[in-house]
N, C-alpha and C positions, 0 to 999 in steps of 0.2 A: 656525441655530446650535444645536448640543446643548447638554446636560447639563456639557459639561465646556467650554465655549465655543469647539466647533470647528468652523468655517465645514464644512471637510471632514472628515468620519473616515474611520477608518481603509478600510474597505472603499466608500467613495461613489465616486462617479466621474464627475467634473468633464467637460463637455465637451470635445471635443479640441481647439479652439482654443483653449482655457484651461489647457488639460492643457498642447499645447507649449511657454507661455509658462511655468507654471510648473516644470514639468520646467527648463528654462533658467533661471531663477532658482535654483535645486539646483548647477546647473550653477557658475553663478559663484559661489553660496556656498563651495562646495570649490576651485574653481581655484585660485586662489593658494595654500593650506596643499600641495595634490594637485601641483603644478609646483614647488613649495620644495623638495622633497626631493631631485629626480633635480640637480639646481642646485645645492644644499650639498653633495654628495655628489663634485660633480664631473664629473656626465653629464648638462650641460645639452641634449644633444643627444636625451635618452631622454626628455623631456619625452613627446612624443607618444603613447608608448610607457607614462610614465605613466598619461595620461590614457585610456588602452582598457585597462589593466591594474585602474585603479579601476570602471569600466564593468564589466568581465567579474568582479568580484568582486563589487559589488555582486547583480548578478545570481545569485551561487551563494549566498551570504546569502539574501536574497529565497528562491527556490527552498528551503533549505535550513528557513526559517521561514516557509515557509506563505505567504509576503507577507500578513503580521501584526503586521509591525516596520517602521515608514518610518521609516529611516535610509541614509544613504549610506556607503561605504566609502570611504577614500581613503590615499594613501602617510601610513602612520604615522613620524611624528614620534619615538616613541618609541624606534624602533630605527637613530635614528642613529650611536650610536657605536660600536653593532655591523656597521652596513653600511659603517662605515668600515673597519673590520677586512675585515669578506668582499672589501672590491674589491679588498684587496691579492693575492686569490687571482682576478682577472677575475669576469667574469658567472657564470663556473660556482661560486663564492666563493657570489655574493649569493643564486643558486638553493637550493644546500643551505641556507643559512640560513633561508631563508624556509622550508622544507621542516620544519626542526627546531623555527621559531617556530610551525608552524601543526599539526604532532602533539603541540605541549604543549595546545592546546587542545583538539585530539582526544583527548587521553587524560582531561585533566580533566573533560570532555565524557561519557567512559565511566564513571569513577567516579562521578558525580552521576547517571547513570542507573542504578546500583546502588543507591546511599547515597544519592541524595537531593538536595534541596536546601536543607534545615534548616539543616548543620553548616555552610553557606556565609552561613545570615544570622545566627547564632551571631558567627561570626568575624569579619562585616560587618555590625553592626545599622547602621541611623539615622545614630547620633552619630559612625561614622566614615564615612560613604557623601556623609553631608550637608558635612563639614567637603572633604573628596577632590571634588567635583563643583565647591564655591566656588574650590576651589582650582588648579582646570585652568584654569580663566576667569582666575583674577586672574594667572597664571602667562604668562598670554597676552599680559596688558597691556602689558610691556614690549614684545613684538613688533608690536602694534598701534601704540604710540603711537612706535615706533621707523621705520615704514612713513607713519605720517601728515604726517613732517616729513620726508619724502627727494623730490628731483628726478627721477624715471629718468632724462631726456634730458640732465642737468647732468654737466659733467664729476668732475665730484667728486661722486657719488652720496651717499655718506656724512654729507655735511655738510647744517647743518640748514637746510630751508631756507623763509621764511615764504610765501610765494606756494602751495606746497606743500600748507603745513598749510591754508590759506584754499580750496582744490578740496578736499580732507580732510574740512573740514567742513562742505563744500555735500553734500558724500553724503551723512552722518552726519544732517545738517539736514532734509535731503530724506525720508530716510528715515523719521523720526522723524513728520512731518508724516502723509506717505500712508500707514504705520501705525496713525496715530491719529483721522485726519479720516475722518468717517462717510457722508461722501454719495457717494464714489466705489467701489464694493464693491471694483473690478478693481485702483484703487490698491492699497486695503488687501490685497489680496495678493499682489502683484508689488513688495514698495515696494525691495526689491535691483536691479533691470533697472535700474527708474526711478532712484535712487541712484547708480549706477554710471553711469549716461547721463548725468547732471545734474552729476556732478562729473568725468567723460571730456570733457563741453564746457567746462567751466570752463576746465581742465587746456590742451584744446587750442586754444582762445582765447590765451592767455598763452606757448603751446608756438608759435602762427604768430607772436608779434610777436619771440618769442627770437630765432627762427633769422632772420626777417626781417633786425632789428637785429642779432643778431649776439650776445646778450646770454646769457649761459650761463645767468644767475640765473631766468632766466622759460621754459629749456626742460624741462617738465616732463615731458613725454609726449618717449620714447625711441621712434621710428618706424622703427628700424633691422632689428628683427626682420621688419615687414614689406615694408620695401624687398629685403632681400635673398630673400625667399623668393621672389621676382621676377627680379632682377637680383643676378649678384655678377658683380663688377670686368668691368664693362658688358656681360654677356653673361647672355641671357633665359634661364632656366632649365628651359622646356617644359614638359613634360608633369607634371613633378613641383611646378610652379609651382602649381599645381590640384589634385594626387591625388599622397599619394605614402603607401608604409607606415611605420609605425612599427620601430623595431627588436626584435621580442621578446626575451625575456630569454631564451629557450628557445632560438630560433635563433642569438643570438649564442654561448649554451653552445656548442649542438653544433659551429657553426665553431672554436672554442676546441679541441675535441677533435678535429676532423675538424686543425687545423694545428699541434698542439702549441704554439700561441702564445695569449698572452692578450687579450684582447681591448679591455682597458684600459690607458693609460698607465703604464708602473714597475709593473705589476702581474707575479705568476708563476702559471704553473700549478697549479693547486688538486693537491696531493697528502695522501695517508693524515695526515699528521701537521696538514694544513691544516685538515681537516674537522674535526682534534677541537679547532683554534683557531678554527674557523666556530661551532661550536657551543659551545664554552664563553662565545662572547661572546652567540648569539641566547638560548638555554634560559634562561638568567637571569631577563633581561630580560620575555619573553616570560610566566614564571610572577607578575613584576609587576604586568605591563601587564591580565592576567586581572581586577585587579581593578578597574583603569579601564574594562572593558567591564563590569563592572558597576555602576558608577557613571553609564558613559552608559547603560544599559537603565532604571534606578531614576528617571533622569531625563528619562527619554523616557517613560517608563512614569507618572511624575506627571503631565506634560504631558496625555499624549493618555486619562487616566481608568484605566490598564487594568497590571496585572503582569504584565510581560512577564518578569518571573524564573522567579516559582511558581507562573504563569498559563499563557497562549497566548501566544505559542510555547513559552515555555519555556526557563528557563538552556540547558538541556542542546543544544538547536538554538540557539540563538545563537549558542553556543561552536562546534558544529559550524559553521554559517554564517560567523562570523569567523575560522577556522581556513584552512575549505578556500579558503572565498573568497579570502585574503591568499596561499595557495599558488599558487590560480588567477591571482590579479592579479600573482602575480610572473611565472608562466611566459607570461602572454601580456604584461606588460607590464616592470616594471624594478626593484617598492620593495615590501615586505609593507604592503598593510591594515589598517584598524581603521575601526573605525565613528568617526563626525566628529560632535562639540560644534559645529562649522559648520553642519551639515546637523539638526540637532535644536534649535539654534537657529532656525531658517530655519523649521522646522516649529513653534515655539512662537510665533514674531512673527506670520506670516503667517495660524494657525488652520487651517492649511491638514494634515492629518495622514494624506493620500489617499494610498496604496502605490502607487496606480498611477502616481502624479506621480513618488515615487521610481524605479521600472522603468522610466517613459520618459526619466527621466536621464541613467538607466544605457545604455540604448540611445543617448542623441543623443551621451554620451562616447563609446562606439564607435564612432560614423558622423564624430564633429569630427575622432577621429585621425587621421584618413584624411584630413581637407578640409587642404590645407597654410595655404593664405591665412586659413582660420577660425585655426588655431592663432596664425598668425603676429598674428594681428589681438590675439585674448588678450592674448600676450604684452608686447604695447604698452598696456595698464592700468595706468596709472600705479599705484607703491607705492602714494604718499598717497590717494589715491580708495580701494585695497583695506585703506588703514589705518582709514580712516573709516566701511568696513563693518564693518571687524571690530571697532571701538569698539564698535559694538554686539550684535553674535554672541555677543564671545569676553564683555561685561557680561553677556546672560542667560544665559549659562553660569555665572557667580557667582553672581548672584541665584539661581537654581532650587538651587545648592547652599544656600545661606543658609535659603532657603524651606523648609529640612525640620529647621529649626534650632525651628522653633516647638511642636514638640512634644519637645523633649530639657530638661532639667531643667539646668541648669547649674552649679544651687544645689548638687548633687552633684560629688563629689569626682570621681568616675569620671569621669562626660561632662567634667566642666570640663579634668580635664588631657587626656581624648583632644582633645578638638578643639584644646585649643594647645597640645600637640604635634605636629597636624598642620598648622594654619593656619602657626605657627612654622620648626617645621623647612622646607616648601614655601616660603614666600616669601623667608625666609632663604636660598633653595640650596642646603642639606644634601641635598648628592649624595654617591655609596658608589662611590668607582673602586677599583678590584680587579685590580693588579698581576698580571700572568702572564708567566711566565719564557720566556726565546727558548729555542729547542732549539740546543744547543751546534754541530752541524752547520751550523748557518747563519753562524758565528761562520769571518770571513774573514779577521781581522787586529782589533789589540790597540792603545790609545795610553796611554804613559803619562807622568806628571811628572817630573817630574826629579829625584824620590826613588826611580823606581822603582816606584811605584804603582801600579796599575791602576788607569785614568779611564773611556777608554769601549771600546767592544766594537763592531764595523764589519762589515754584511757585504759581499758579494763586489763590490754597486754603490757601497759606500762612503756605507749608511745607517746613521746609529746607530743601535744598538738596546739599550743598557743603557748607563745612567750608573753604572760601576762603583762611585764615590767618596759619592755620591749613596743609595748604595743601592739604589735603585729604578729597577723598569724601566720603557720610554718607554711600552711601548703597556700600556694600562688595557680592563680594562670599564667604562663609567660606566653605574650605576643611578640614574637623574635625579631630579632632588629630590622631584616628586610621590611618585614609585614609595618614593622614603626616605622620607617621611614619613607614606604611607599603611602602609608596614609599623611605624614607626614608634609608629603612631596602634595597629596592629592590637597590639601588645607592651605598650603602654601600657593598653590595654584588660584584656588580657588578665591583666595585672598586680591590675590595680585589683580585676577580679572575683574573683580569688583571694583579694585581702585581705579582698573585704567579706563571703565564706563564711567566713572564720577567723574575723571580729568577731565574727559571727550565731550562733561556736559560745562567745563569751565570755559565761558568766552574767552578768547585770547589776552584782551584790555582789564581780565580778574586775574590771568597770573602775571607773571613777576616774568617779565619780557627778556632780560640782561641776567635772570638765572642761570649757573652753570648748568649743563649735563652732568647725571650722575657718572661723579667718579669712579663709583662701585661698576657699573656696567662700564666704561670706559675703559677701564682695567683691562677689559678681557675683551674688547673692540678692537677689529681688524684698525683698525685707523684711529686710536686711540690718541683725543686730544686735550691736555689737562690745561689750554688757555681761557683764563677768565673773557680779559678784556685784549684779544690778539694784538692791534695795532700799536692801542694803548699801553700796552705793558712793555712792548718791544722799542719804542720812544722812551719810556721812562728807564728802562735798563739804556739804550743809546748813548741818554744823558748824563746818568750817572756814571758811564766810563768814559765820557769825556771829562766830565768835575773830577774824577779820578786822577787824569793824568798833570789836568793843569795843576 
């Protein structure tokens, strides 16, 4: 174990039967966030597609930083309600998008290899990187413990259900143990395989007496995905039963262009006026999320001993690395990339901090897309078992932000309100949706009230698309609460430091000498002292409880 208590660093190299296993532990740390997307989105069927699309971006990351950075890439979360936007234009939609999300890093890439990297921890010291890192964790929460109490095999998936949470928290338990117990080395750092396995049998224990009896409540584990990868409506499926490709995002394009048809449900053909609706919804976003990649470097970068900002590799290759890489993971695959609070968790519990364990992740996600029966197997993991891993991920993801709390002062005006304005706004869901107007061309027919009024605006399929009465129109961009709150945090900073250059220029004999200290910072001051006038006030209470008694 090193200096920084890492079983592996960053350049060691684990044996290769140790190597595969934990390569596969990487593996399932990301699988469930990496298959969430193409699934919300509504292309459950690009799952596979996901998974070699993460593969192949990690690997341009990797390559693009030296393999210096063990992290995994995977479909970012954050550009979901822009790639709701793009599939309304088919796969060729979601391509440009990615395309426009991954030259804002390219470019900010460029300018920092001019400029630097100074003006970026300026704008990001500490007190907001530490408050944004606790805050992607605790923002998780709900998804974790929302996943820990669901059935997959239950007819009503949604409802909560305790059998559920009890495999939930045989993971979570599991894990916690061969984490922490020191006589098994190989426990302690597989303890996700093991977790996963221990609450998969649980699960499927209670999953054979359901369907035996008949009992919706106790089928926890959904085995339908791997039944039909086999069999649909009793006919064997062959050769794809065993090997079959993923859809790329690139080949579905070009079929889109080669048949004038989209290639998604209710979707239309990507035209000139679409792209500058593709890109006004990714650009945004995309210059947010820049600084959640800095948030996970700062905190990968604590972990493993080493600045990965102003150091090796370097902001300016990471930003390349997560650019090109999210462009590459969408053309061979379905969803833009980002580096995974999964996958840097998974490297903090386990001390495990080997790149090579990350590149042969990256590698077994390209060879699983291809295996159909591996996929379909996945995909039968119960929620609650992947709730009970992430109880613990998506916690030291909070904790490491918390853990940079110890050197910021709080007793100051400036830190105390950056950080709760950002702890605040983020938990609260202070999101920023940004209304954008249809192009009147699209406008196919008109309804109105019986006064006469314009209500809503319909196009040629007879979708809404503007609540005239309302004001406002249906489709938004949403800038998700982190991204508000971390810009938030950066304004509030930004604020404060102006003010306390304008104090520093007040002569002493301009302010108000027998002013209180702020009570607000006081509050949260190791030595918190709420006396005006000390001497004086403790003479005048004196007195008064002597008048008292006479």
């Amino acid at each position: 174990m090193n200096k920084n208590g890492l079983i592996y660093d960053v350049e060691d190299k684990p044996k290769i039967s140790k190597l595969i296993i934990f390569a596969f532990q990487q593996v399932l740390a990301i699988m469930a966030a990496t298959i969430a997307v193409p699934t919300i989105i509504g292309l459950p069927t690009q799952i596979p597609a996901a998974i070699l699309g993460a593969g192949v971006g990690t690997i341009v990351y990797l390559l693009f930083t030296k393999f210096k950075s063990p992290v995994f890439l995977g479909s970012s979360f954050a550009f979901l309600s822009s790639l709701f936007v793009a599939t309304m234009y088919g796969y060729c939609g979601v391509l440009v998008g990615s395309i426009f999300a991954g030259l804002v890093y390219v470019i900010i890439a460029v300018v920092i290899h001019f400029a630097g990297t100074k003006w970026v921890s300026k704008l990001m010291p500490p007190v907001i990187i530490g408050p944004t890192v606790a805050l992607i964790g605790l923002s998780l929460a709900g998804s974790a413990m929302g996943d820990i109490v669901k059935a997959s095999g239950a007819s009503v998936n949604g409802s909560y259900n305790l059998v559920g949470l009890l495999c939930g928290l045989v993971a979570f338990i599991t894990i916690v143990i061969c984490s922490s117990q020191k006589k098994f080395k190989t426990m302690k750092l597989i303890p996700f395989i093991i977790g996963i396995g221990a609450g998969y049998v649980c699960a499927a224990i209670f999953s054979i007496f359901g369907y035996a009896l008949k009992v919706d409540y106790l089928k926890i584990i959904n085995w339908t995905p791997l039944v039909n990868n086999f069999v649909v409506d009793g006919k064997f499926q062959g050769i794809t039963a065993f090997l079959n490709y993923p859809r790329f995002g690139l080949i579905e394009a070009i079929k889109e262009m080669a048949t004038g048809k989209a290639g998604i449900d209710g979707a239309s053909i990507l035209t000139g006026a679409g792209v500058g609706e593709v890109a006004l919804a990714f650009i945004p976003v995309a210059l947010v999320v820049f600084a959640e990649h800095i948030a996970d470097h700062k905190n990968l970068g604590s972990i493993i001993g080493r600045d990965l900002v102003e150091g090796e590799p370097g902001l300016e290759k990471t930003l390349l690395g997560d650019g090109v890489g999210s462009i590459a993971g969408t053309i061979f695959g379905i969803c833009p990339n980002t580096t995974y609070g999964e996958s840097v968790g998974c490297v903090a519990i386990t001390k495990n901090a080997s790149v090579r364990t990350i590149f042969v992740a990256a590698i077994m996600c390209i060879v699983l897309s291809f295996l159909s029966p591996i996929m379909a197997l996945l995909q039968t993991i119960p929620s609650c078992v992947m709730g009970g891993v992430c109880l613990t991920l998506y916690g030291f993801i909070a904790v490491s932000g918390l853990k940079m709390f110890k050197d910021i002062d709080l007793g100051e005006n400036k830190n105390l309100f950056t950080v709760s304005a950002i702890l605040i706004a983020g938990i609260g869901g202070l999101s920023v949706q940004i209304p954008y107007m249809i192009h009147k061309e699209n406008v196919a027919s008109t309804a109105y009230d019986a006064l006469g009024n314009k209500i809503f605006l319909y196009d040629k399929d007879g979708n809404q698309l503007f609540s005239a009465l309302a004001g406002q129109p249906e489709k938004v961009i949403t800038i998700t609460a982190i991204a508000t709150a971390l810009i938030l945090g950066i304004c509030v900073y930004a604020i404060m430091n102006a003010l306390e250059k304008k104090n520093a220029e007040i002569a002493p004999e301009e302010g108000d000498a027998e002013a209180p200290e702020s009570l607000v910072a006081g509050a949260v001051a190791p030595n918190a002292s709420f006396e005006l006038k000390g001497e004086e006030v403790a003479e005048e209470a004196a007195e008064d409880a002597a008048e008292s008694k006479e």
